[in-house]
C-alpha positions in Angstrom: 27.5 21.0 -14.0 25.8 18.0 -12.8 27.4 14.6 -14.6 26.0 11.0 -14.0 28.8 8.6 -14.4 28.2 4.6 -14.4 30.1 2.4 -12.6 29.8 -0.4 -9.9 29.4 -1.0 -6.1 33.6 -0.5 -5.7 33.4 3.1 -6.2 34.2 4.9 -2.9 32.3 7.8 -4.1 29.2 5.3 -4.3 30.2 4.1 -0.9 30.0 7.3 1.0 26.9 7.9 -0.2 25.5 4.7 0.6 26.4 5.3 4.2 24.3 8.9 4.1 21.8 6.5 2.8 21.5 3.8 5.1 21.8 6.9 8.0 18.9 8.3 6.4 16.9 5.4 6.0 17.9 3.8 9.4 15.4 6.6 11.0 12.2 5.7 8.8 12.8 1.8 9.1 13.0 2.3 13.2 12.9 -1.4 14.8 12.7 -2.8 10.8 16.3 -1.3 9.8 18.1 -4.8 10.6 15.4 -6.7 8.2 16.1 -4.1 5.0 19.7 -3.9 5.6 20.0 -7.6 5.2 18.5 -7.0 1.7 21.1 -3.8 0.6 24.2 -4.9 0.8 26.3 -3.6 -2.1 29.5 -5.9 -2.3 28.2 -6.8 -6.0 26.3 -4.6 -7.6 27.7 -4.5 -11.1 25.4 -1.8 -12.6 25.7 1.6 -10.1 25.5 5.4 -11.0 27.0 8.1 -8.5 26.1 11.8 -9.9 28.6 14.6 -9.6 28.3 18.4 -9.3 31.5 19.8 -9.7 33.4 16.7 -8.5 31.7 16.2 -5.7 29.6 13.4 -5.2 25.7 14.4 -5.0 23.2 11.4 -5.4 23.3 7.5 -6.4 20.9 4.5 -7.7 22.0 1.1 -8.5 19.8 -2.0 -10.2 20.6 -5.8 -10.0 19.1 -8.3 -11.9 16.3 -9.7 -10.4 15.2 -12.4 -13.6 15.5 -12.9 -16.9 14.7 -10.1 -17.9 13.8 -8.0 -14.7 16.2 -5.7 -12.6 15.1 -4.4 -9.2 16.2 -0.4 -8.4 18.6 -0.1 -4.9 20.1 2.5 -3.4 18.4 5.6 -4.9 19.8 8.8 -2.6 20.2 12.1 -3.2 21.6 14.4 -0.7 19.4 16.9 0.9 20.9 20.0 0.1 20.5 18.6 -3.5 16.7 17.4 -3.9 14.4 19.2 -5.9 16.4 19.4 -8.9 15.6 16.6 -10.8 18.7 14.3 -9.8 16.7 11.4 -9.2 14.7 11.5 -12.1 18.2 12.4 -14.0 19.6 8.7 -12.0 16.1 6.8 -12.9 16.2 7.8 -16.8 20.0 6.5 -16.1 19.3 3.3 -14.7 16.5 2.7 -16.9 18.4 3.4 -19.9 21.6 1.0 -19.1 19.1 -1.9 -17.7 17.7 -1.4 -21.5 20.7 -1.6 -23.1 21.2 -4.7 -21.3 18.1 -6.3 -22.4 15.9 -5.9 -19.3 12.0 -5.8 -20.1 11.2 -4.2 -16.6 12.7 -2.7 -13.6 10.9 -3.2 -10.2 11.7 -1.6 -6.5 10.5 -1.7 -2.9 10.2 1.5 -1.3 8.5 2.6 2.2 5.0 4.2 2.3 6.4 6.8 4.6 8.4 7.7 1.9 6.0 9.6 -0.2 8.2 11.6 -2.4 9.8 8.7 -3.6 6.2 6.9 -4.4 5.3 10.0 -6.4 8.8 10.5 -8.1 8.4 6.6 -9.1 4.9 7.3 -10.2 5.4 10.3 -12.0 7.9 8.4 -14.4 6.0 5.4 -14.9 5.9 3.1 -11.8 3.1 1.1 -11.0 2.3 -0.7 -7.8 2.3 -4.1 -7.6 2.0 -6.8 -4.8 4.8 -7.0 -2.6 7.4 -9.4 -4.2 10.2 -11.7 -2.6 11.6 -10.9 0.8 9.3 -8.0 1.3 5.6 -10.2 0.5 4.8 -9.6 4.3 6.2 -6.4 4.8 2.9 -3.6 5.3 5.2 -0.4 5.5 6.7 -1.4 1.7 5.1 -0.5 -1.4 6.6 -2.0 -4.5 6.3 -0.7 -8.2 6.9 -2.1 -11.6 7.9 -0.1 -14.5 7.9 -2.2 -18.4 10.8 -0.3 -20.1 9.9 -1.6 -23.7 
């Protein structure tokens, strides 16, 4: 049974994963990993949801607050074995919901144009491109979306 559990960035389940992740992503970034790590570092993310099948620890997705009323998406994985079964939609509806909860208008992200499943995941639910924001403004291989949640 697959369960999505909230919690924050000092969960070692959320860890682990997070190191798959960065493994993962350090192989699309190439010569670029150094610049995207400096931007997902996890020490403080207060808002964090690790899924579980069966105990064990499947997929995560995090959001910070990025203004007033925006939160920007981090640290969306999924394990391989595990994709294809609607776990990251199941961890964006997640996120979505608690950032609402919270009072957040929107929810923006920066992801790689390499990484076309995740553009049309992020489309599919709602996400719509915008210009590069923040740290990534200069960055050609990023795309990043914007999503209104109410």
């Amino acid at each position: 049974m697959i369960e999505y559990r909230r919690t924050d960035s000092a969960n070692t389940d959320f860890q682990n994963l997070v190191v798959l992740l960065d493994k993962y992503l350090s192989v699309i970034n190439g010569e670029k990993d150094s610049f995207f790590a400096a931007f997902n570092t996890i020490d403080a993310l207060q808002n964090v949801i690790v899924v579980f099948d069966q105990e064990k620890p499947v997929g995560c997705g995090a959001f910070k607050p990025y203004s007033d009323d925006s939160t920007e998406i981090k640290r969306m994985f999924v394990a391989e074995e595990y994709r294809g079964r609607g776990i990251a939609q199941g961890i964006l509806a997640a996120l979505e919901a608690w950032a609402s909860e919270l009072g957040f208008s929107s929810c923006i992200l920066e992801t790689s144009k390499s990484m076309l499943p995740a553009v049309r995941l992020y489309q599919k639910y709602g996400y719509t491109v915008i210009p590069n924001y923040g740290q990534y403004r200069e960055i050609e291989t990023s795309v990043c979306m914007e999503k209104r949640l109410r």
